[in-house]
N, CA, C and O of each residue as an XYZ file, in Angstrom:
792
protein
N     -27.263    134.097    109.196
C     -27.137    133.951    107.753
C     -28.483    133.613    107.119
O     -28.911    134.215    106.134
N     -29.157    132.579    107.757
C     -30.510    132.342    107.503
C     -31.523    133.278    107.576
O     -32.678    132.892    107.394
N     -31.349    134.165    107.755
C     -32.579    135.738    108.093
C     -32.145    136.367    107.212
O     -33.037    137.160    106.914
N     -30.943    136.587    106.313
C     -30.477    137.321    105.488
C     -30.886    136.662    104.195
O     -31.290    137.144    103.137
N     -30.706    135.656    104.509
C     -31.459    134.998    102.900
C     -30.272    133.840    102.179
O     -30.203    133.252    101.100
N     -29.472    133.895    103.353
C     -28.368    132.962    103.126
C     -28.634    131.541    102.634
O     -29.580    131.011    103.217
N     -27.914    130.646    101.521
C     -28.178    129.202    101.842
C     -27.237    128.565    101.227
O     -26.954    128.744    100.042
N     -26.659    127.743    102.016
C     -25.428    126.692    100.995
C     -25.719    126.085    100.320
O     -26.777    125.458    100.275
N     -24.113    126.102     98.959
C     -24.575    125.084     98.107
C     -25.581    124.312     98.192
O     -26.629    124.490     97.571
N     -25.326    123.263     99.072
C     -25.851    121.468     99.365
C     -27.852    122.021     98.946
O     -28.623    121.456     98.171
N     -28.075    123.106     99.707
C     -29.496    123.339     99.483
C     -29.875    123.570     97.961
O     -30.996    123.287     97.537
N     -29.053    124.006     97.308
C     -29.501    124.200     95.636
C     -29.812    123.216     94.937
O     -30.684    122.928     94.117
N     -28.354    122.436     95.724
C     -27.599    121.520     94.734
C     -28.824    120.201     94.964
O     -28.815    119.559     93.913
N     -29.714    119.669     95.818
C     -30.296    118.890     96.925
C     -31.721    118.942     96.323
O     -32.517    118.015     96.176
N     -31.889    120.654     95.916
C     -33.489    120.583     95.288
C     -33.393    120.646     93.647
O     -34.278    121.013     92.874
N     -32.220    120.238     93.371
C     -31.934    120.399     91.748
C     -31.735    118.448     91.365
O     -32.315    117.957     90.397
N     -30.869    117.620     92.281
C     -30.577    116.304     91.713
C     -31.329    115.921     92.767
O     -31.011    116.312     93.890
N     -32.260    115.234     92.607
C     -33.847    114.532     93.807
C     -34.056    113.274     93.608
O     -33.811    112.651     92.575
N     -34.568    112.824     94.709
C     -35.007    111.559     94.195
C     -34.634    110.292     94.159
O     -33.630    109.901     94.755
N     -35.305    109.614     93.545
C     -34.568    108.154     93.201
C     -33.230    108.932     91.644
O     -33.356    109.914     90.913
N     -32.018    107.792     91.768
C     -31.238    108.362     90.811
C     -30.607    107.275     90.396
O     -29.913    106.450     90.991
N     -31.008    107.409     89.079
C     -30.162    106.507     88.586
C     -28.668    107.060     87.507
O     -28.702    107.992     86.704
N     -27.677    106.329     87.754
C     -26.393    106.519     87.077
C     -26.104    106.042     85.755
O     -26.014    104.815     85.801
N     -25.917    106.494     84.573
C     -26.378    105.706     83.145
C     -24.568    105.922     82.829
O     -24.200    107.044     82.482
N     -23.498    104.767     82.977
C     -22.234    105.084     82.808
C     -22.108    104.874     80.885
O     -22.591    104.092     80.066
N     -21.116    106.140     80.835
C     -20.993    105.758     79.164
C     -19.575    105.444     78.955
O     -18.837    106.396     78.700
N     -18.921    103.912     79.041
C     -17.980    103.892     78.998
C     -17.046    104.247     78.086
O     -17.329    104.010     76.912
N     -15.837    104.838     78.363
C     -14.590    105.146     77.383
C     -13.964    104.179     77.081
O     -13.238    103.976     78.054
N     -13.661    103.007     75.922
C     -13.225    101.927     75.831
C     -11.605    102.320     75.901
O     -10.957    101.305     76.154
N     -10.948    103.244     75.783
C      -9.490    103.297     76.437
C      -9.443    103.650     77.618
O      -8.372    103.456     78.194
N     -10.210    104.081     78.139
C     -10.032    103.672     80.178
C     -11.418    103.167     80.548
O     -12.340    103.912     80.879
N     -11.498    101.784     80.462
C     -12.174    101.121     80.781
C     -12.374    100.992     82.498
O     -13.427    100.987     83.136
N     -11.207    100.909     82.902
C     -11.114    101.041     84.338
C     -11.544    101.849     85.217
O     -12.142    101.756     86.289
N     -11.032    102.866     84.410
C     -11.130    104.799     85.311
C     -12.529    104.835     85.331
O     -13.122    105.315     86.297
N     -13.248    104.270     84.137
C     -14.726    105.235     83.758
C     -15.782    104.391     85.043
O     -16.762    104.936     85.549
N     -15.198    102.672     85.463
C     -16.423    102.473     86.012
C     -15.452    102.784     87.839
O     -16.172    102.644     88.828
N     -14.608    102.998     87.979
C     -14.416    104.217     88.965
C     -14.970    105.448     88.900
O     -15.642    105.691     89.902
N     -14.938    106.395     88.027
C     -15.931    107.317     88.310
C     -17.536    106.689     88.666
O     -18.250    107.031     89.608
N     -17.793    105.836     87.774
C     -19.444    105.468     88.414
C     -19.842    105.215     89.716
O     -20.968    105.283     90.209
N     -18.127    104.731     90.515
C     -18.686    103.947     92.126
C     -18.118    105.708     92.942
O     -17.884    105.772     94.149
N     -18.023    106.640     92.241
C     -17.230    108.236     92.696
C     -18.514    108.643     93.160
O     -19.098    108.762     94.237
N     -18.830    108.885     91.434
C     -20.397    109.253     91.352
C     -21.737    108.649     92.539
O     -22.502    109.342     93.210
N     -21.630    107.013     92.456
C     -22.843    106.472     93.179
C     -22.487    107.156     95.107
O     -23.405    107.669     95.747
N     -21.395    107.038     95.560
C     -20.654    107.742     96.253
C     -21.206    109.495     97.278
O     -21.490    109.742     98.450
N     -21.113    110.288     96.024
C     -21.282    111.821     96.264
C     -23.055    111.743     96.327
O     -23.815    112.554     96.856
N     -23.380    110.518     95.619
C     -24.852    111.142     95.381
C     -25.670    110.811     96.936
O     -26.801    111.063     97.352
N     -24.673    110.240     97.424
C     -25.551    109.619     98.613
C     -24.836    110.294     99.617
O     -25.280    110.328    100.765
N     -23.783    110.830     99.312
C     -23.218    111.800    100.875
C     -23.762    113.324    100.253
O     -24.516    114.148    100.771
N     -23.226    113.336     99.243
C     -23.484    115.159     98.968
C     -25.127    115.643     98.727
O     -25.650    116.735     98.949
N     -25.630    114.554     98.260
C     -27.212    114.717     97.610
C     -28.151    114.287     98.721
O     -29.020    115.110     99.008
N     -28.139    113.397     99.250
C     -28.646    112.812    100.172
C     -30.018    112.237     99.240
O     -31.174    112.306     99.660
N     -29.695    111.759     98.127
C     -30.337    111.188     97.531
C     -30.132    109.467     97.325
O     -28.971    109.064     97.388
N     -31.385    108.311     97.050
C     -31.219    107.315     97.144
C     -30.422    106.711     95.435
O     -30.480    107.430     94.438
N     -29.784    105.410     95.420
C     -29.309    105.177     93.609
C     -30.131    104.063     93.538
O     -29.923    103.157     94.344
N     -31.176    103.939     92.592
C     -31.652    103.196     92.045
C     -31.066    101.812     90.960
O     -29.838    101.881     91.015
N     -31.351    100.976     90.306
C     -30.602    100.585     89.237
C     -31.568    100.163     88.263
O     -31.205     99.609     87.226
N     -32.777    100.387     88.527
C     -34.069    100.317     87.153
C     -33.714    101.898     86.879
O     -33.578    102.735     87.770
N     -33.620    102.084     85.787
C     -34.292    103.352     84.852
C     -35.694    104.037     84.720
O     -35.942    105.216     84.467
N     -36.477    103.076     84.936
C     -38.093    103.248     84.564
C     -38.617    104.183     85.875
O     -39.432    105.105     85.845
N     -37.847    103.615     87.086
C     -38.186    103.747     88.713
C     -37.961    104.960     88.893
O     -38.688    105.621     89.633
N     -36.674    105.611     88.108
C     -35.684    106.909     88.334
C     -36.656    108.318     88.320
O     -37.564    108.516     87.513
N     -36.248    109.227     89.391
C     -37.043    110.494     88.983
C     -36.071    111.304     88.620
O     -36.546    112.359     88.198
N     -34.289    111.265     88.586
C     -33.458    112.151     87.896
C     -32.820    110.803     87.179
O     -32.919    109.670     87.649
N     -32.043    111.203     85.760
C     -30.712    110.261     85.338
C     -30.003    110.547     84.813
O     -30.245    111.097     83.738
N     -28.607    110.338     85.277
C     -27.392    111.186     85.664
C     -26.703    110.372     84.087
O     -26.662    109.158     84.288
N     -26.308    110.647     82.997
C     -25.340    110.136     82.574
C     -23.983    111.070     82.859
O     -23.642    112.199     83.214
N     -23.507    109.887     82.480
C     -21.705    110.615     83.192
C     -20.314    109.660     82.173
O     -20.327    108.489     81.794
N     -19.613    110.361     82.049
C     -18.367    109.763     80.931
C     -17.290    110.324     81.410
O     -17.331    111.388     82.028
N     -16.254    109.693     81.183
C     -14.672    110.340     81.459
C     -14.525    110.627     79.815
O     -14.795    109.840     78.908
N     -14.072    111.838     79.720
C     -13.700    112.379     78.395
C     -12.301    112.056     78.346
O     -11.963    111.250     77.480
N     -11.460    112.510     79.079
C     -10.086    112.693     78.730
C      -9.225    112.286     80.370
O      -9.711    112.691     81.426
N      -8.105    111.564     80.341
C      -7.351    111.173     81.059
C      -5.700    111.692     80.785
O      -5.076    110.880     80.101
N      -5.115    112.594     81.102
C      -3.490    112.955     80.487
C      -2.582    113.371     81.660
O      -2.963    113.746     82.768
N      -1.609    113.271     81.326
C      -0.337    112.916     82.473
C       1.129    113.774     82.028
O       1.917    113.198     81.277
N       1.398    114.971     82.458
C       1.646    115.962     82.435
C       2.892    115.551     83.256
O       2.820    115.162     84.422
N       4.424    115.709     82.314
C       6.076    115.982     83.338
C       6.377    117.532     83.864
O       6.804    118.491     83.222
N       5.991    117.427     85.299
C       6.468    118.747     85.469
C       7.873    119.161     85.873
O       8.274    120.303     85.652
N       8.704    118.139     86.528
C       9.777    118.192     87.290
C      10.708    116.530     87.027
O      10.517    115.398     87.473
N      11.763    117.139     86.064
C      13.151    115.948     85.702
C      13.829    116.328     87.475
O      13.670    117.054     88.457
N      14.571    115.311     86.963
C      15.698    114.572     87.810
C      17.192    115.054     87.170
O      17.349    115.154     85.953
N      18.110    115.297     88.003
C      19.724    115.309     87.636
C      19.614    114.714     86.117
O      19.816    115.482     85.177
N      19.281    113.289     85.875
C      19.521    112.869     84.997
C      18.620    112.889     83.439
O      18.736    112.191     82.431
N      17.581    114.176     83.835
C      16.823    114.822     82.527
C      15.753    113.658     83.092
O      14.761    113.975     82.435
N      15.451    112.820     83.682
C      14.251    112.310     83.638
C      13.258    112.391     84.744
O      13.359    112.520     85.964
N      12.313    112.280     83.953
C      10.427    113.008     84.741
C      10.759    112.388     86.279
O      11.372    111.324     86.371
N      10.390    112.999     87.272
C      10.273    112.559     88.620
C       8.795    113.122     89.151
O       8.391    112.631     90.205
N       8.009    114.064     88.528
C       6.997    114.453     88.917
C       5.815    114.600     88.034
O       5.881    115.264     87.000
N       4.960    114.120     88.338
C       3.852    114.366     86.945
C       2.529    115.131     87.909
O       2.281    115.449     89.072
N       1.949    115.161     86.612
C       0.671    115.754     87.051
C      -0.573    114.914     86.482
O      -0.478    114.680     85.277
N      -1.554    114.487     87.024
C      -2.422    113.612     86.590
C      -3.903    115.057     86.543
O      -4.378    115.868     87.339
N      -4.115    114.656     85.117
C      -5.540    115.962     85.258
C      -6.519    114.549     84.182
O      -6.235    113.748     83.292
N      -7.960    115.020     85.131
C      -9.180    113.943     84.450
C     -10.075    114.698     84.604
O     -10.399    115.391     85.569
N     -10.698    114.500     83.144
C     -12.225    115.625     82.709
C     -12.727    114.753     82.497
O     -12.292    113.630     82.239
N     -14.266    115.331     82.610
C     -15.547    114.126     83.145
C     -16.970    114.906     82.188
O     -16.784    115.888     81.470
N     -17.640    114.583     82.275
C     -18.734    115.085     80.747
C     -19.739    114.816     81.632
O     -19.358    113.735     82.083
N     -20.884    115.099     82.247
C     -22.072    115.044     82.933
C     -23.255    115.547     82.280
O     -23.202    116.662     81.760
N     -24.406    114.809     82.238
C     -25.719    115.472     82.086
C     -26.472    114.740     82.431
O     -26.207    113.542     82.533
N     -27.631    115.248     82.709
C     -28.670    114.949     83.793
C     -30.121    115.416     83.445
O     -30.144    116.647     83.431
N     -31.292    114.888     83.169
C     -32.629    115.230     83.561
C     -33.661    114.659     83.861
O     -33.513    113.437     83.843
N     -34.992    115.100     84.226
C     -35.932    114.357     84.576
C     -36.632    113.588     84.256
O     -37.013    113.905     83.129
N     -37.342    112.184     84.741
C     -37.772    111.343     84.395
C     -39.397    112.105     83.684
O     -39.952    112.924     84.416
N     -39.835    111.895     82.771
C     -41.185    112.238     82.205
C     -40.639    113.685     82.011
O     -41.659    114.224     82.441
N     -39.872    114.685     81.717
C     -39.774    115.839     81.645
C     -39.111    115.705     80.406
O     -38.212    115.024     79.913
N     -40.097    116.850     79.998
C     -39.976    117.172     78.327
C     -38.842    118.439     77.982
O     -38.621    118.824     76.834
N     -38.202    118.976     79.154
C     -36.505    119.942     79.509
C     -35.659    119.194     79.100
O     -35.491    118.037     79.486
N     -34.654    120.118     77.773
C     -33.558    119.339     77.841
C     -32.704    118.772     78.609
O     -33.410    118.406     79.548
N     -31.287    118.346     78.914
C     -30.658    117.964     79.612
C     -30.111    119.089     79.750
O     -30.004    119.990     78.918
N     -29.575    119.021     81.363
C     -28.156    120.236     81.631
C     -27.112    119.851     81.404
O     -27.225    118.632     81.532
N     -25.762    120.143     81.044
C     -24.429    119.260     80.720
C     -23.813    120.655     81.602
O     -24.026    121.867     81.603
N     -22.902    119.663     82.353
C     -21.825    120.032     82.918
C     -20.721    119.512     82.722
O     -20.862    118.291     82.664
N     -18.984    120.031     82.501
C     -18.126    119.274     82.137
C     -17.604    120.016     84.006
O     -18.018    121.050     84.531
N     -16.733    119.124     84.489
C     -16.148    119.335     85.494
C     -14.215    118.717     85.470
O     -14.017    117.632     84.924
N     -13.248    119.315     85.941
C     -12.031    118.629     85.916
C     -11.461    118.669     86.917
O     -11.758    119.485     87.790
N     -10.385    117.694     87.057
C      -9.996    117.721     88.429
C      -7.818    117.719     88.443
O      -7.381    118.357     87.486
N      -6.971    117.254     89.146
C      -6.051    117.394     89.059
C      -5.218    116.841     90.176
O      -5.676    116.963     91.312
N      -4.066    116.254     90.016
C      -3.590    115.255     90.932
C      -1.684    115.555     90.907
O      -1.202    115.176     89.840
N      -0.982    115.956     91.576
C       0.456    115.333     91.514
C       0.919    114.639     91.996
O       0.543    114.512     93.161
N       1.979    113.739     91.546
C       2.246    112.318     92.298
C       4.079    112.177     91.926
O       4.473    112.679     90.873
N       4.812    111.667     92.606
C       6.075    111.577     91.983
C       6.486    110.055     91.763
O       5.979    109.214     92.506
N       7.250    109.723     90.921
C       7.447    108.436     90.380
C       8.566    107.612     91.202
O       9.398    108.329     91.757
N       8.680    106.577     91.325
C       9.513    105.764     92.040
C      10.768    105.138     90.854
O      10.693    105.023     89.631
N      11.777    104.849     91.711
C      12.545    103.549     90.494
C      12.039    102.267     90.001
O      12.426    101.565     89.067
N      10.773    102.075     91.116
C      10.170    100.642     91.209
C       9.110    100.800     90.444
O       8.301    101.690     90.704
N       8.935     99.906     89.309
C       7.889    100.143     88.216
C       6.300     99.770     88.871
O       5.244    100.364     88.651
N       6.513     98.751     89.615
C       5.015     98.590     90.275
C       4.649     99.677     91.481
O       3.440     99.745     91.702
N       5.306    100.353     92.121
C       5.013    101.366     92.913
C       4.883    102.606     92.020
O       4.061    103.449     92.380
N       5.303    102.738     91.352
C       4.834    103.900     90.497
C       3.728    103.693     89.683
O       2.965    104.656     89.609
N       3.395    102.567     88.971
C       2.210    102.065     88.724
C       1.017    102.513     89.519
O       0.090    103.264     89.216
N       1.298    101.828     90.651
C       0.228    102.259     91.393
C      -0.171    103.550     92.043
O      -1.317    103.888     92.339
N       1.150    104.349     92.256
C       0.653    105.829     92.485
C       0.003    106.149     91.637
O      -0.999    106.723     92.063
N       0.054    106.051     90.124
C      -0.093    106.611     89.074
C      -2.044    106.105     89.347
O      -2.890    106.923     89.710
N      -2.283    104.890     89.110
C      -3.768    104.769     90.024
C      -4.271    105.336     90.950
O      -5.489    105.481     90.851
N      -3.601    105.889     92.211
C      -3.722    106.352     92.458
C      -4.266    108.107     92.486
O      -5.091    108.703     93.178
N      -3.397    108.508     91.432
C      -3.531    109.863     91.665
C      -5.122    110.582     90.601
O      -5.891    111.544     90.604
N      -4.718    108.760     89.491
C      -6.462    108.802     88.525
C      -8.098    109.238     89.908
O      -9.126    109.911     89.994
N      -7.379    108.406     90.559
C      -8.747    108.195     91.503
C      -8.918    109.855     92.353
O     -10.024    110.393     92.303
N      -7.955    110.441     92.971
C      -7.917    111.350     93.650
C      -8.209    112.480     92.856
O      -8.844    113.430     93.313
N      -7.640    112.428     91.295
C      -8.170    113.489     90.607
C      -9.608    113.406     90.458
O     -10.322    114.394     90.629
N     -10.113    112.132     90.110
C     -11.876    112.331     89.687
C     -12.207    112.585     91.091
O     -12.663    113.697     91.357
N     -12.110    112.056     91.674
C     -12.929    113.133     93.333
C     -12.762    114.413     93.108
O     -13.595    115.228     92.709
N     -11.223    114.623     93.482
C     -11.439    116.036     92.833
C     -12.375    117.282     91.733
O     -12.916    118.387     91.756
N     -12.125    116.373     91.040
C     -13.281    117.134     89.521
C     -14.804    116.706     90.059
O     -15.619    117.612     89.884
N     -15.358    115.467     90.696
C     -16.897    115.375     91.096
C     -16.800    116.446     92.252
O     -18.001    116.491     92.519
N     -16.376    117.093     92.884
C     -16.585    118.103     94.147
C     -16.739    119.369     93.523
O     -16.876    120.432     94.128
N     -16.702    119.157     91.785
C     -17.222    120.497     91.152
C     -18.514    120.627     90.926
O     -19.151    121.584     90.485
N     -18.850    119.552     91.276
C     -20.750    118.744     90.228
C     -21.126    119.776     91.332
O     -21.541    120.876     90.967
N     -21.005    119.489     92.687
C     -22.388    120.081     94.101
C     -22.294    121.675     93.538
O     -23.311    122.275     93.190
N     -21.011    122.257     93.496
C     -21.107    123.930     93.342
C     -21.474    124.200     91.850
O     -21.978    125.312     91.693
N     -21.351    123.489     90.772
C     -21.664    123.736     89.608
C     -23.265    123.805     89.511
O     -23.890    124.772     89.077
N     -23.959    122.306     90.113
C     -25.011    122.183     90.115
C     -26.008    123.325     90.827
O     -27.145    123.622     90.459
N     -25.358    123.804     91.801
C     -25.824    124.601     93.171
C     -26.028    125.849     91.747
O     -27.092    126.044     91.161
N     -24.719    126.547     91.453
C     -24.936    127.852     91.008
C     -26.131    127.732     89.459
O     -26.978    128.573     89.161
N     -25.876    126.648     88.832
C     -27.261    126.580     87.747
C     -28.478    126.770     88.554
O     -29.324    127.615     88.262
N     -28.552    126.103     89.417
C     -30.050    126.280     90.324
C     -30.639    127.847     90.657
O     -31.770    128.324     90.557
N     -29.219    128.474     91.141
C     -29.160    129.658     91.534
C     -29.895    130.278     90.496
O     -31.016    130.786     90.482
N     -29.221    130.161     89.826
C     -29.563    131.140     88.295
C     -30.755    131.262     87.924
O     -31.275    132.296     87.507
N     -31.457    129.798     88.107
C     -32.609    129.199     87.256
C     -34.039    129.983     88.219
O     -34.938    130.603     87.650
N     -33.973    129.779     89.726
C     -34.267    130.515     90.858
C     -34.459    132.301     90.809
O     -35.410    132.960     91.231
N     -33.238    132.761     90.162
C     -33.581    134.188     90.470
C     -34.158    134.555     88.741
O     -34.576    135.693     88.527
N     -34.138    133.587     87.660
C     -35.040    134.213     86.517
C     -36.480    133.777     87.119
O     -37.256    134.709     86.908
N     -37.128    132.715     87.786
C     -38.419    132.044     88.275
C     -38.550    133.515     89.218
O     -39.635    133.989     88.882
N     -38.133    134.111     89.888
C     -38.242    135.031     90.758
C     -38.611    136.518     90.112
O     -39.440    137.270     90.624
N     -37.815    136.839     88.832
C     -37.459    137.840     88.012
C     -39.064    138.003     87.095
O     -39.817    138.968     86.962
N     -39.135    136.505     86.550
C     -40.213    136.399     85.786
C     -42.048    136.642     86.599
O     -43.109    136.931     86.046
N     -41.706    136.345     88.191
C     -43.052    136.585     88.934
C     -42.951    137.979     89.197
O     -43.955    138.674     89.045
N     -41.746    138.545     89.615
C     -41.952    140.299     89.796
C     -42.493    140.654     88.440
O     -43.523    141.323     88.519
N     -42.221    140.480     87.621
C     -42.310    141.128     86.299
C     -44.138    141.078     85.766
O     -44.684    141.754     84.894
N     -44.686    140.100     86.599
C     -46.151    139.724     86.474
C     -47.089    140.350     86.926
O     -48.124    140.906     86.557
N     -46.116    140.005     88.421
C     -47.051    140.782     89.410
C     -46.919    142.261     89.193
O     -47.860    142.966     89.558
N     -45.838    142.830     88.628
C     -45.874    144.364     88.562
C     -46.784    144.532     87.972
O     -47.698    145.216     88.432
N     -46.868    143.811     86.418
C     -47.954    144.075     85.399
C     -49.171    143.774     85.741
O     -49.900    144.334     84.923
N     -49.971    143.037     86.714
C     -50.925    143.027     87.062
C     -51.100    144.067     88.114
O     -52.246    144.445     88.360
N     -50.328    144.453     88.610
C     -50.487    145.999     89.493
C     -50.638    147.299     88.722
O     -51.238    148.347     88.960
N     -50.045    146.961     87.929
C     -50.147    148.353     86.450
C     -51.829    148.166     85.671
O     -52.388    149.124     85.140
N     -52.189    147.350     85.711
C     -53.196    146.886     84.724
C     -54.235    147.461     85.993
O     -55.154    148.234     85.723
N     -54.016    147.066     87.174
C     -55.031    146.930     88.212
C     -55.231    148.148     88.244
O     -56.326    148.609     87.921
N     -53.930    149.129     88.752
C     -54.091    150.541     88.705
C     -54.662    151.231     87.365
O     -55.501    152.122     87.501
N     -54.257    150.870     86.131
C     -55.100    151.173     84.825
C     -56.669    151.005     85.053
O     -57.462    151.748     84.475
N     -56.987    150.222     85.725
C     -59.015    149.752     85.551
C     -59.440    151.063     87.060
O     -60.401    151.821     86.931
N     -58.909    151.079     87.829
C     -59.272    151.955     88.991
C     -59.170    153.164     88.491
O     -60.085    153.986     88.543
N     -57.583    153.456     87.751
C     -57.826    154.829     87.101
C     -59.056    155.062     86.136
O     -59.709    156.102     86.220
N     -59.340    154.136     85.274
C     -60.515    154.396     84.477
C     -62.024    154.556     85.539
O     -62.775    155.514     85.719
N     -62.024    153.498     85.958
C     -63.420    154.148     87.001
C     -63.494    155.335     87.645
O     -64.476    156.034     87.893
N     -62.502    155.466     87.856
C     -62.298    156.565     88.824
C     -62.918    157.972     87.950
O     -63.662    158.875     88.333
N     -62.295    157.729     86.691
C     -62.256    158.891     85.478
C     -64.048    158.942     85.135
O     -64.533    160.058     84.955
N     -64.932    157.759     85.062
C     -66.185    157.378     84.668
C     -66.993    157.754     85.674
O     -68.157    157.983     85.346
N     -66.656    157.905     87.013
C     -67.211    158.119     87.900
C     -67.146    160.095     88.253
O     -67.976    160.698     88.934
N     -65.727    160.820     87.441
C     -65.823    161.724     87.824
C     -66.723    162.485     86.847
O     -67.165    163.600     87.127
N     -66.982    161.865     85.708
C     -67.752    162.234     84.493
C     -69.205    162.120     85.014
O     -70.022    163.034     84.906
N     -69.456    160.942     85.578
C     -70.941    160.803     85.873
C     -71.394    161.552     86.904
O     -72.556    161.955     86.957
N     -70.584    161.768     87.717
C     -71.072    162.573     89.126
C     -70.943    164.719     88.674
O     -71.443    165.644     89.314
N     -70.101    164.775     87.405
C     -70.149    166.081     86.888
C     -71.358    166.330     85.770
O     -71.801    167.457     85.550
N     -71.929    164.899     84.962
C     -73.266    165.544     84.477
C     -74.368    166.056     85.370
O     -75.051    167.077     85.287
N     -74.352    164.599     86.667
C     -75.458    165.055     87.118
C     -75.454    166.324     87.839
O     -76.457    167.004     88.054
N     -74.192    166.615     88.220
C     -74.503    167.982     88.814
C     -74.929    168.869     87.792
O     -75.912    169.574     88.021
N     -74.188    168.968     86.403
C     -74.835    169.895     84.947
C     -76.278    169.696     85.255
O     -76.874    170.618     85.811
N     -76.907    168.597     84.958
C     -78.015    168.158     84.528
C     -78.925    169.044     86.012
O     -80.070    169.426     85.767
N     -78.523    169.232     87.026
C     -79.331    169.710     88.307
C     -79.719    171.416     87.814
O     -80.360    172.146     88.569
C-alpha cells in the first residue's frame, strides 16, 4: 500500500493537529455537564488518536482546539403496549475549530455528530443513568469524526499544494523552452548571415 502512495487517516490527521495542544472549552450553560465531558473526550483522542501532547498555558500551544457542544436531543423511537416511549435515541452535535499558534490562517471549523440508543427502565434512577450514559457514548461517537474529517481537509489542502507546484513547474518549463526556442532562432539567423556575408 505504501509503494502505491497509500496512507491512513491517522497520517493526515497527525501532520494537520501537532504539537503542544491546547483545549479552549466553550461551555453550553444548559449542559454544563456534557460540555466539560466532551473536554476530558477531546483531551482523550488527542493523545491516543493524535499522538499529540495537552498543554494547559495557551501562550506554550502550537495548535488550539476550541470545541462546544451545540445541541443535545433525545428522540422516542419505540412505545410500549401502553403508548409509552421504551426506546430513545440520544444524538449530540459538537462545533470544533482549530488553528495555529502565531498563524495569521483562519480557523478550520468542523461540526461533527454522533448518536446513541438506549432503552428506558421503570426505575427512574436507572434510566437516568443510561440516559448519561448514552450522552457520553454518543460524543465519542461524533469525536471519531474529528480524525477522518480532519484527515480528508488535509487531503484536500495537500493535493491543491501539489496542483499549485505542477502548475509552476510546468510554467517554468514552458518559459525555459520559450528562451531556448528563442536562441535557438538567434543563433539560426546569425550563423545564416554569416554564411550570406561569405
Amino acid at each position: 500500500f505504501i509503494g502505491c502512495g497509500y496512507r491512513p487517516a491517522s497520517y493526515y490527521a497527525k501532520h494537520e493537529i501537532k504539537g503542544k495542544i491546547f483545549v479552549k472549552l466553550n461551555i453550553n450553560i444548559d449542559n454544563t455537564t456534557n460540555s466539560v465531558l466532551i473536554k476530558d473526550a477531546v483531551n482523550e483522542m488527542i493523545l491516543s488518536q493524535f499522538g499529540a501532547t495537552i498543554t494547559n498555558n495557551e501562550q506554550s500551544a502550537d495548535t488550539i482546539i476550541n470545541i462546544s457542544l451545540k445541541k443535545v436531543s433525545f428522540e422516542a423511537l419505540q412505545d410500549d403496549n401502553q403508548g409509552y416511549a421504551k426506546l430513545y435515541r440520544t444524538t449530540v452535535s459538537i462545533d470544533l475549530s482549530y488553528l495555529y499558534a502565531n498563524d495569521k490562517n483562519p480557523k478550520k471549523f468542523l461540526n461533527v455528530s454522533g448518536n446513541y440508543d438506549y432503552a428506558v427502565d421503570n426505575d427512574s434512577l436507572i434510566t437516568e443513568a443510561k440516559k448519561q450514559e448514552s450522552i457520553k457514548i454518543a460524543v465519542n461517537k461524533a469525536l471519531e469524526e474529528i480524525l477522518s474529517k480532519v484527515a480528508i481537509q488535509t487531503f484536500k489542502e495537500d493535493n491543491k499544494s501539489k496542483i499549485s507546484l505542477e502548475k509552476i513547474r510546468a510554467k517554468n518549463v514552458k518559459n525555459q523552452s520559450k528562451s531556448i526556442s528563442s536562441w535557438r532562432y538567434y543563433l539560426n539567423i546569425g550563423t545564416y548571415c554569416k554564411i550570406r556575408l561569405r
